[in-house]
DRENLOFI-657339 format. One line per field, with one value per residue (C-alpha): residue number from 1; x, y, z. Coordinates in Angstrom, 2 decimals. Example, Ala and Ser with C-alpha at 12.3 -4.5 7.8 and 13.67 -1.06 7.14 Angstrom:
residues 2
num: (1; 2)
px: (12.30; 13.67)
py: (-4.50; -1.06)
pz: (7.80; 7.14)
//
This chain:
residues 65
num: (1; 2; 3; 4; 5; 6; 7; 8; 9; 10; 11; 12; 13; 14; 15; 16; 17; 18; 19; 20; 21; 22; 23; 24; 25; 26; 27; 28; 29; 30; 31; 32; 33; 34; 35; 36; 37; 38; 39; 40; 41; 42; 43; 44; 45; 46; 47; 48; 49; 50; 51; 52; 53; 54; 55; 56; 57; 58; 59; 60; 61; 62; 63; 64; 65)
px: (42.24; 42.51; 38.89; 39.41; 38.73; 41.54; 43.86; 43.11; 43.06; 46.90; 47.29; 46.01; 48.38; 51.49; 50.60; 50.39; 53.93; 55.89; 54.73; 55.54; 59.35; 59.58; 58.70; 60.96; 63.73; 63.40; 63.40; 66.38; 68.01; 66.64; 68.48; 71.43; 72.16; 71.95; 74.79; 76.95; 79.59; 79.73; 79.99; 76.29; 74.84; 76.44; 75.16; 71.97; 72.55; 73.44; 70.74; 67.63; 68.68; 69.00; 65.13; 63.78; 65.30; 64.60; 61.09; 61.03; 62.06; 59.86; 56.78; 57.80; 58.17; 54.55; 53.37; 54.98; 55.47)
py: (186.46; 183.12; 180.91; 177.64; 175.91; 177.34; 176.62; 172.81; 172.24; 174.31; 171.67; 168.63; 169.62; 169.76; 166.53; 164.73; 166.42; 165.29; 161.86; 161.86; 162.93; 160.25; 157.71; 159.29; 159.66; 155.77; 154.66; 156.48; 155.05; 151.23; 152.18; 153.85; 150.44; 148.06; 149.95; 151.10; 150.07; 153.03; 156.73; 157.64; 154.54; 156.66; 159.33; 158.48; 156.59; 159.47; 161.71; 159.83; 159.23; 163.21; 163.08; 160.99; 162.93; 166.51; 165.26; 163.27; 166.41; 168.91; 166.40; 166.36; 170.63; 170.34; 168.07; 169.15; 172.30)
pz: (182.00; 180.53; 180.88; 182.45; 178.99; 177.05; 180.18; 180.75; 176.42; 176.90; 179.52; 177.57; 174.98; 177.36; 178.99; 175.58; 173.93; 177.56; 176.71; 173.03; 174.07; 176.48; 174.38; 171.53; 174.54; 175.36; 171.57; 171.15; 174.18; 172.90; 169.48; 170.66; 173.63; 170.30; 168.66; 171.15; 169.65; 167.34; 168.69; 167.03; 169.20; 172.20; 170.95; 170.94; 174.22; 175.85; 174.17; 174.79; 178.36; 178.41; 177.15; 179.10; 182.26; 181.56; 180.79; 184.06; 186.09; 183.91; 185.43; 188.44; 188.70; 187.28; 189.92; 192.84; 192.41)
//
C-alpha cells in the first residue's frame, strides 16, 4: 500500500508536468501561427495544438473521472 504522502507528492508532480506541456503546447502553437508560411510553422502549428489537447483531455479524465 502506497501512504497518502507519497501519493499526493506523485500527484503534485503530475499536476505540475501537465502544466509545463501546455504551456510548451501553446508556445509552440504562438511560434508555429507566426510562420505558417513554411511547412515547420505548420508543423509546429499542428503539434502544439496536439499538446495542448491531449493535455486538456488527460485533465479532464483526471477530474471527472
Amino acid at each position: 500500500m502506497v501512504s497518502p504522502r507519497i501519493e499526493r507528492a506523485t500527484m503534485f508532480l503530475h499536476n505540475n508536468l501537465l502544466l509545463v506541456l501546455f504551456i510548451l503546447g501553446i508556445i509552440a502553437m504562438f511560434i508555429g501561427f507566426g510562420f505558417r508560411d513554411r511547412n515547420p510553422g505548420i508543423i509546429l502549428l499542428g503539434t502544439g495544438f496536439l499538446v495542448a489537447l491531449f493535455v486538456t483531455i488527460r485533465k479532464a479524465i483526471d477530474v471527472f473521472g
